[in-house]
N, C-alpha and C positions, 0 to 999 in steps of 0.2 A: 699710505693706508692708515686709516686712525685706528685705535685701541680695540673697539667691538668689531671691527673686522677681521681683527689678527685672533682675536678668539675662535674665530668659527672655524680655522686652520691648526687649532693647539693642540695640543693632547690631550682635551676633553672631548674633542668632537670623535676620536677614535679607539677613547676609553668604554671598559665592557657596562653595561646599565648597571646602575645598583650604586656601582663607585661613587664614593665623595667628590661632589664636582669641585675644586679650586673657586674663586672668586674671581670675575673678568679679569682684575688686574693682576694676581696673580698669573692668570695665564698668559697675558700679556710680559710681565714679566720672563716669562718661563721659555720666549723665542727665544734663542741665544744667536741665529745669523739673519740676516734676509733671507735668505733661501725657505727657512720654516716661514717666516712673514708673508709670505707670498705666493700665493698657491701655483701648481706647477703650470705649463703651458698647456698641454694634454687637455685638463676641463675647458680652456677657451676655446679649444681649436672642436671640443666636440659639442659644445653649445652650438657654435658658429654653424657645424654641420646638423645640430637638430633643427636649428631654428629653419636654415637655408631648407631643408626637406618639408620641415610645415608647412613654410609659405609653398611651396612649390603643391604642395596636395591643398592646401585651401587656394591657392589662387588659377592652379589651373583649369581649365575651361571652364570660370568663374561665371560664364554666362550661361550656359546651358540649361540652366533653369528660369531663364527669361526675367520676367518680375518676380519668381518667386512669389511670394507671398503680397499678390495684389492690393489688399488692403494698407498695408504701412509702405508700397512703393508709391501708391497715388495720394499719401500724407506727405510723403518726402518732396513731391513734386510739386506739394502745393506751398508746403515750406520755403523751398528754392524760390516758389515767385511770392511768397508776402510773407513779410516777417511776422505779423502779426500770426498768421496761421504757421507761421516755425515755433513762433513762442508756446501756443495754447497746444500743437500738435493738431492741427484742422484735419478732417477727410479731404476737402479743397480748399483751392484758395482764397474764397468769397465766404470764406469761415462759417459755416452753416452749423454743423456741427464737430466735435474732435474724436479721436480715437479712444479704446476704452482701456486706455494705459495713460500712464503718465509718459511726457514726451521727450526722455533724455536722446534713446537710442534714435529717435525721427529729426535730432538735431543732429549728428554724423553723418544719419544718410541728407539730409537738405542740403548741409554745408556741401557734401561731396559731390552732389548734382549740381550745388551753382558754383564750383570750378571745375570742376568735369563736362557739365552737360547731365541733361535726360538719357541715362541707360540702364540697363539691369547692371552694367558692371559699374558704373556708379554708384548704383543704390548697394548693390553686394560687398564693395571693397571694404567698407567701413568694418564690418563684423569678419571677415579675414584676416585682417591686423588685430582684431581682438583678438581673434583667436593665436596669430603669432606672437602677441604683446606676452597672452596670459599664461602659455608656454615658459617662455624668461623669464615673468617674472613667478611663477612658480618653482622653475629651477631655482632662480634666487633664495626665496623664501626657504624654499628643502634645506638647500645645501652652505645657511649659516648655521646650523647646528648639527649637521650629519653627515657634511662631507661632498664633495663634490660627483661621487656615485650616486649616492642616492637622490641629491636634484636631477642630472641626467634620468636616471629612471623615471622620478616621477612626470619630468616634461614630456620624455617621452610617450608614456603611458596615457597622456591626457591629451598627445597632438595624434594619437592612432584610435583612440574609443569612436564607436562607430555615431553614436551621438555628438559627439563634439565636432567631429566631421562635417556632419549635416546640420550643424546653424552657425558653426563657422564659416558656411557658404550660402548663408539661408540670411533674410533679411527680420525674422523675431526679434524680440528686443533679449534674448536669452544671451547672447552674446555680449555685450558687452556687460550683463550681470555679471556674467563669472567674470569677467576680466576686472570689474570692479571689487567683487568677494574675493579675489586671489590679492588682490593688493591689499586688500583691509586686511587680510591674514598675512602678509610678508608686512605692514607696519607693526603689527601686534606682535612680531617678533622681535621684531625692532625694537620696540615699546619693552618688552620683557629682560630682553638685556640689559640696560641701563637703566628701568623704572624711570624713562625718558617720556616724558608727561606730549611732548608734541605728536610723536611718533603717535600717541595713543590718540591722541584728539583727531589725527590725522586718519587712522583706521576710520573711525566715525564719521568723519568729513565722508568718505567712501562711501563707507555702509550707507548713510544716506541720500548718496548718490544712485546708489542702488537703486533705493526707493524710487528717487524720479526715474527708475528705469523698469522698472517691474513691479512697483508698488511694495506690498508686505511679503514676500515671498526674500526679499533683500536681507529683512530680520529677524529670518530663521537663525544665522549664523550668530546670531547677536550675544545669547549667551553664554554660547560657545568661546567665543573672545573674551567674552569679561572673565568669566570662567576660570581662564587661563592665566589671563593678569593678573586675576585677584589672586590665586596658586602659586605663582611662581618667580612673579617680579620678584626683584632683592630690593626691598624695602620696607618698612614698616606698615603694619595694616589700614591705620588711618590714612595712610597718604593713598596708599592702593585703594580705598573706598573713593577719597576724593577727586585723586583719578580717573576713576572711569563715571563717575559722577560728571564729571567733567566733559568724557567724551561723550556720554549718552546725551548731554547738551547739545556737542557738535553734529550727533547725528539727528536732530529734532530741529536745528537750525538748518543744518544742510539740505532737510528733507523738506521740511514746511514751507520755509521763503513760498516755494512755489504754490502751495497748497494755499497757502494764506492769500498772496493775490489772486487765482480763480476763485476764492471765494468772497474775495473781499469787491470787486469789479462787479456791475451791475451786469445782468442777465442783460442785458440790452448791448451790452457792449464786448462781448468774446463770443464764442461759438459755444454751442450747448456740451453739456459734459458726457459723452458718449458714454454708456454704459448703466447711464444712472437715470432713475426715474424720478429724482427729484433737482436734476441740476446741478447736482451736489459730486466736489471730489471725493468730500468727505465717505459721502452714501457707497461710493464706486469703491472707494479705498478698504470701508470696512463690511460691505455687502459681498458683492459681484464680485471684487478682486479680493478679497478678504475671505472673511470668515466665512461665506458661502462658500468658499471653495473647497471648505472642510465638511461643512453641512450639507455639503449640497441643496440648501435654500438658496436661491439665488434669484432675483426677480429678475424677469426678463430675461432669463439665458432659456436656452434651449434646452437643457435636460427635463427630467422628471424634479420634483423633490427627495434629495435622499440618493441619487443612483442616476443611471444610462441617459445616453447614449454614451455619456464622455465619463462615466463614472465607475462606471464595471469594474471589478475585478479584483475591489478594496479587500485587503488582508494581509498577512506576514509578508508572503512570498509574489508578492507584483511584482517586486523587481528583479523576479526571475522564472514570469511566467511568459507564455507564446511571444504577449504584445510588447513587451518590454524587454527581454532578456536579453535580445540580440542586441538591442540598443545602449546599455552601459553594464550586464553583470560579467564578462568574460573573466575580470579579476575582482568582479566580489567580493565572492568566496574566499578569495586570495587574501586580498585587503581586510576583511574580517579577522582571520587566521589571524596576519602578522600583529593585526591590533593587540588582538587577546594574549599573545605569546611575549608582544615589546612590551607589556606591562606586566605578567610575570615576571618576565627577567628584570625589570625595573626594580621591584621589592621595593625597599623600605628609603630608595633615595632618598638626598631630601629635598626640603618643599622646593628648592631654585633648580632643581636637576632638570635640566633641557631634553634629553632624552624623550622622559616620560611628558614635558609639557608638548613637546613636539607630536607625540603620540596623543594627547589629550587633544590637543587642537586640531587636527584633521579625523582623529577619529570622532570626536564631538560634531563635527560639521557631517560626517557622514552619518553617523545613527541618526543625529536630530533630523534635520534633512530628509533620511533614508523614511524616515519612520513616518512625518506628514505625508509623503508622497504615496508612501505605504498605505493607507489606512484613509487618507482622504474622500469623501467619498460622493464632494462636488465631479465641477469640471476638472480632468485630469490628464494630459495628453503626454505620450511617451516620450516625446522630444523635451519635457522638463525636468528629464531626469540630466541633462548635459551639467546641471547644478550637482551631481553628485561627481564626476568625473575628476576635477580638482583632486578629491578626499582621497578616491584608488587611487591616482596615482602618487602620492607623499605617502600613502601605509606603506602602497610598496613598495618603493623606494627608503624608507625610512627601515623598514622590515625586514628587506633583503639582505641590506647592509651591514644592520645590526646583528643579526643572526649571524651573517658570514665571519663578521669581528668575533664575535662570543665565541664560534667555532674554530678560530684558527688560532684563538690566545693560546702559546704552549703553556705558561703556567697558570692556566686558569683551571676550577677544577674540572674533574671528568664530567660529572653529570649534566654541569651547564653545557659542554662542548657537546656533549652526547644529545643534550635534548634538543637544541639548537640544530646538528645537526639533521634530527631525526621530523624536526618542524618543517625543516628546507624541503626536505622529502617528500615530505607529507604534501606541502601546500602545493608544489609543484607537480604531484599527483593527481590532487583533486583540479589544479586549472586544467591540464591537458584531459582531464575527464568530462570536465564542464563543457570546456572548447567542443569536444567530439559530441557532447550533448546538443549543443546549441547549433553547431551547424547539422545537424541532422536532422533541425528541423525545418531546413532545404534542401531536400533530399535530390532533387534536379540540379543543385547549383555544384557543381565544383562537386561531386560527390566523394573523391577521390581525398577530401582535403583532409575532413574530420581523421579517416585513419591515419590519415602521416601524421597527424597534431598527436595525435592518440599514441601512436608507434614510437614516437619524435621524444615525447614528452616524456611518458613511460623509461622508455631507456636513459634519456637523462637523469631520473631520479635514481635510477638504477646506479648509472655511476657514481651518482653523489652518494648516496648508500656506501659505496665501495669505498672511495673513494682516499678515506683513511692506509685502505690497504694496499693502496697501488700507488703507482709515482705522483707527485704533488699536480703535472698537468692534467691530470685525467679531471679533476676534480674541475681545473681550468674548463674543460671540455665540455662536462658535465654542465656547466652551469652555462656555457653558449649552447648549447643545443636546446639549453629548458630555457631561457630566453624565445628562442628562437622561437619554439613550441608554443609558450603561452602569448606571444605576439603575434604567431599566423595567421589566429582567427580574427580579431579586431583590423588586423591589415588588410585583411584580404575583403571584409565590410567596410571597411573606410575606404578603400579603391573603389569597390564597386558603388558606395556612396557619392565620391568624387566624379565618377562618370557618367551619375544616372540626373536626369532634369527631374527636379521638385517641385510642385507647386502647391497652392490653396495653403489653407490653414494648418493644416497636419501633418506636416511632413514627417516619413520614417527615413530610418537608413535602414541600410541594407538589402539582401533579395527578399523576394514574399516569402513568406512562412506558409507552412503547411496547416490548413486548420483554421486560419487568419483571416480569410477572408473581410470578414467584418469590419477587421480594423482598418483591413490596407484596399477595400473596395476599391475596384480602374487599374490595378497592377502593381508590381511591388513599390517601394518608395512611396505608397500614399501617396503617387501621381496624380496616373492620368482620370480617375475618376475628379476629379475636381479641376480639371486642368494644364494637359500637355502641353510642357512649351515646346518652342520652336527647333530647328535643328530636323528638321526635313522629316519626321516622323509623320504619321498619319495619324488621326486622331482617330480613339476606340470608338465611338461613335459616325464615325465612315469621314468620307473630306470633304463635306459640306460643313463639318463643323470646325474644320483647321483653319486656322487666324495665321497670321504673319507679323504679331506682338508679342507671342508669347504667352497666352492662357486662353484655354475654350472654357467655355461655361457647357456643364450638364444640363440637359434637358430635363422639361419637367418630368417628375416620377421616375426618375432614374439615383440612383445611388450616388449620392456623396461621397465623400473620404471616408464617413464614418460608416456607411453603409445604411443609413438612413433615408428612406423615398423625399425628395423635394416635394414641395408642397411652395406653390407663389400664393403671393399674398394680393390677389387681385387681379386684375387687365390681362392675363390670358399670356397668346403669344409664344414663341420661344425665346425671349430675350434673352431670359434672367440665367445667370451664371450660378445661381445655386447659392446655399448658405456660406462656403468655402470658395468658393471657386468662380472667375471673374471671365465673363460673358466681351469679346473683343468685337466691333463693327467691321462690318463687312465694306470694301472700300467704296459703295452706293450710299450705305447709313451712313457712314463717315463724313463725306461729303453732305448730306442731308445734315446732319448734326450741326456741322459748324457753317452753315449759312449763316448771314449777319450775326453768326457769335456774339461780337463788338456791341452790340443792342443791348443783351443780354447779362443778367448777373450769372446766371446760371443757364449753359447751354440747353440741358435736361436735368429734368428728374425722374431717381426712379424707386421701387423698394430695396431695401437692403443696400451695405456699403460695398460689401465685393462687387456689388452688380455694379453699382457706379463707378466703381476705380477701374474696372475694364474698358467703360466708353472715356472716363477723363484722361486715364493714360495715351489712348489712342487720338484724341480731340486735343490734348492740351489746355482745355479749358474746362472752368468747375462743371460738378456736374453733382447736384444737390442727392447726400445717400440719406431718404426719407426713412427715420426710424432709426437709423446707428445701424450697427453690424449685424444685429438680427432680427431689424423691421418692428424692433416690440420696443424702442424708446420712445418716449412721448413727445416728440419735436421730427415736425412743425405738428403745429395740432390744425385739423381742419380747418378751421377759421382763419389761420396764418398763412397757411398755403394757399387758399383763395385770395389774399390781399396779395400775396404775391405774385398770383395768376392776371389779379385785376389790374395790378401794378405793372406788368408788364417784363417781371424780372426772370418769366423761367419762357423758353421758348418750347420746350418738345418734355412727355412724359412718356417712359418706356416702361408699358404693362412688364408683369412677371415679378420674380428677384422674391428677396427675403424669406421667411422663416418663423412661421407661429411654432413656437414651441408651447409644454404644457406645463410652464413654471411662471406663469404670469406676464404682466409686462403690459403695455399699451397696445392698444387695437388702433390705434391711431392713423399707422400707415394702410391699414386694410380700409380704412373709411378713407382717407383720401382716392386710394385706387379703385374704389367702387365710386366715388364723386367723379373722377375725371371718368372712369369709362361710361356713367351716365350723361356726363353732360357734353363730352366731346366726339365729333370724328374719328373715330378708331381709321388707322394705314396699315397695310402691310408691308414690309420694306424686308427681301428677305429671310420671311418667319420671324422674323421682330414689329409686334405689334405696337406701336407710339402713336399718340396723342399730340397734334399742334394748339399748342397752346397761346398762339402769339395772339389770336382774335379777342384773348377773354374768356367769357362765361357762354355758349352758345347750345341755346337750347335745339336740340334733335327734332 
């Protein structure tokens, strides 16, 4: 075990806040056997048992949400068969256009369909291991400076929230963000220990891996780490400046490479840049996925400017109101609490005190974080809060622990012990109040639960109250029942997460909320309105609309996830699977679809990208998504698509699909679907209206 290991085990890690921390080496010094060298077996053997429980809730019936999120399942497949469309992140494989992320997360799922095969549980496994990786390596991180309780805590905390649940079983690219942001925060610790310059480059190296994985939403955290560094490393300030001078390099290196080649590569030669109205990463990077997401200016998305569909609700308290609450605030309130309380008791440490930097670093990731997400007042979907979830679980862990030490030091003085203990109290009052709050607003679900949490919780603070006055187990007791208590509700929404199928764009956890309609339109989970998968259910829509791949597409004028009427962009029909949610062939179309395929660059085209990845998943072959993800990019433009029709490259057009919204964007796909259904044969095949394209241009 080297020197900064045996630190995170000394007598600082279990010293009350405030205290004069020793110097690594000194505390290194200060083992006197192996036995203190060496943390006991206990922490191992209850990792082993966290970790083995995670995977067991993220990986069981890993498939029950079929594709999951149709759009980045029919990118991964088209990955799997051409590299080229792995590298740029294609909709298909005949690179038409790409997805409107950058493509780290569609590089896991690719690779793990071309050794697996085409399946939901291929596409799903990759972010399951994220989410088991980012567990460890969060305990890690916790528990070199606090002890090996409170990493425990905190893994656990983050492998039970009910949003971590649901895209650790879910195919967004959210998943391996955090698994990336969790590790750029365990290097930065690394980094602070030793004012170890690799460690720190290395964060960076991450954070901008991030980026290729979610764009700017990666370097929210960013200041947050430097932050930290700059605070608390043991070295001089010049070198700290150059330092992270340093790693803001490696995260501009690590992020760009790829930026730099889509943009440096001729538009002739990669697939168009999904998202952006000028081609551009750049455009996507600092528009659409950027700063629009705070303005809600966004061309080409589907909101308003400024607000709704996906925008509602911006203020203090989003992350604790109907649509959000039940998805990451259970220990909030909690985690708030401990923040503000480990730094009181911190006082006037000084600048190197781990304590307080360990508290600066996760709570800096949760305010900052907390507070865009808060306030933002673009596109905003509750499933991005799973980026806060890391933060509550190291407060509380971090907070728990420290509190508990501060209260049991016999010679420490009263009032710290007093207030300490009287925090424990408190915070574990207000969870089991929040719990009883939040599940109440399922009042059909488990109604019975909220009072036990309530009953459970209450009594426990009670004995910790006492706790001084009675025998030393009580307190023991006390403090497993308030466990117990503020875990029941996150448990019992992460099971029922675990066993519910997800699909389309929007996925929640948890049951429906009272009042919610709007958000969770087709049933709870933000399902079946955009897409029941499979697993013998019947679809809300009766059983002419049940597929046997795993997503229905909604009919037109019917409610999305968001609760927003469809609206196709053209050609009629029932094809189209909606702005969310991906429309699956019936095994007649199916058959009809891939007739002479082989001819073909493209079997069909149609508007919108869900609509396409429901017929390509089912076909195995491309299947051109006219417009990008919401029918409003400007590729192909008219003109193009009839070279392509004259050309002979697309076989079949499926009226329906896509999504004018009132935030700009190209009309581009509405003129092509008004062009074909004037100059073609309309079929019915059905209730899916399609156009054969293979003759040409042929006039009516």
């Amino acid at each position: 075990m080297d020197r900064t290991e045996t630190t995170t085990h000394g007598p600082r890690a279990f010293a009350p806040a405030g205290s004069v921390a020793p110097t690594p080496s000194a505390e290194a010094d200060a083992q006197p056997t192996p036995a203190l060298r060496r943390p006991a077996g206990w922490p191992r053997l209850c990792l082993g048992g966290l970790l083995l429980a995670t995977a067991l809730l993220y990986l069981w019936m890993l498939d029950v949400s079929g594709w999951a999120n149709a759009y980045y399942s029919a990118a991964a497949q088209a990955g799997a068969q051409n590299w080229t469309a792995f590298f740029y992140g294609s909709s298909d494989a005949a690179n038409s256009i790409a997805v409107d992320k950058t493509p780290a997360a569609l590089w896991l799922m690719a690779l793990s369909v071309r050794l697996f095969g085409l399946s939901s549980w291929a596409v799903l496994l990759p972010q399951a291991l994220c989410g088991v990786a980012a567990v460890g390596v969060l305990y890690t991180a916790v528990r070199r400076w606090h002890g090996p309780v409170a990493g425990l805590i905190a893994g656990a905390v983050l492998a039970v929230t009910p949003v971590a649940t649901l895209i650790f079983r879910f195919n967004n690219p959210d998943a391996l963000l955090v698994l990336l942001l969790v590790a750029a925060a365990y290097a930065t610790v690394r980094a602070v220990e030793t004012a170890a310059t690799r460690w720190l480059v290395l964060a960076g190296v991450l954070v901008g891996l991030g980026f290729l994985t979610k764009m700017l939403q990666a370097f929210l955290v960013v200041p947050v780490l430097a932050g930290v560094y700059l605070l608390a490393a043991p070295t001089g300030l010049g070198r700290r400046i150059r330092q992270t001078l340093l790693a803001g390099l490696a995260v501009v290196l690590s992020a760009g490479w790829w930026v730099a080649i889509v943009e440096l590569v001729p538009a002739s030669a990669r697939p168009y840049v999904g998202g952006s109205q000028t081609d551009s990463v750049l455009e996507l990077t600092l528009g659409y996925n950027g700063l629009g997401r705070i303005t809600g200016r966004e061309e080409g998305s589907v909101g308003r400017p400024g607000g709704g569909p996906f925008g509602d609700g911006a203020g203090l308290l989003r992350m604790f109101d109907d649509r959000v609450g039940g998805q990451i605030s259970w220990l909030l309130p909690a985690a708030l609490i401990l923040l503000a309380a480990g730094l009181l008791l911190a006082g006037r440490a000084p600048r190197t005190d781990r304590t307080r930097a360990g508290l600066l670093l996760w709570g800096g990731w949760l305010l900052v974080t907390g507070a865009i997400f808060s306030f933002m007042s673009g596109i905003f979907h509750e499933y991005y809060t799973v980026a806060l979830a890391p933060a509550v679980g190291a407060l509380v862990g971090i907070g728990v622990t420290l509190l508990w030490r501060v209260r049991s030091v016999p010679d420490g003085t009263a009032w710290r012990r007093l207030a300490a203990s009287a925090v424990l109290v408190g915070t574990l009052a207000v969870t089991a109040w929040w719990s009883w709050l939040l599940l109440g607003r399922s009042p059909d679900w488990h109604p019975w639960l909220g009072t036990t949490v309530l009953v459970v919780g209450l009594a426990a603070a009670a004995l910790l109250a006492l706790s001084a006055l009675l025998p030393r187990a009580v307190g023991a007791v006390g403090l497993a029942l308030g466990a117990a208590a503020a875990l029941a509700g996150p448990v019992a929404y992460s099971a029922h997460t675990a066993a519910t199928a997800h699909s389309g764009g929007i996925p929640t956890a948890g049951p429906a909320v009272a009042g919610d309609a709007g958000a969770r339109a087709g049933g709870p989970g933000g399902g079946p309105g955009a897409g029941q998968p499979p697993r013998g259910g019947q679809s809300p829509q009766g059983p002419d609309r049940q597929s046997d791949a795993g997503l229905i597409g909604r009919q037109p004028g019917r409610p999305d996830q968001s609760g927003q009427p469809g609206r196709p962009a053209g050609g009629g029909g029932r094809g189209d699977g909606g702005l969310l949610g991906a429309r699956v062939p019936s095994a007649q179309l199916r058959e009809l679809l891939e007739q002479d395929s082989d001819n073909y660059t493209w079997v069909a085209a149609t508007v919108g990208a869900n609509n396409a990845a429901g017929y390509q998943l089912s076909t195995g072959d491309p299947v051109m998504p006219v417009g990008g993800f919401n029918g409003t990019d400007p590729w192909p433009t008219v003109a193009r698509f009839q070279r392509y029709v004259a050309d002979g490259e697309i076989h079949w057009f499926i009226g329906g699909g896509g999504f004018r919204g009132a935030n700009g964007g190209s009309s581009a796909s509405s003129d092509i679907a008004t062009w074909v259904a004037e100059t073609f044969e309309a079929q019915t095949v059905d209730g899916v209206t399609i156009y054969d394209l293979s003759s040409g241009e042929v006039e009516r």
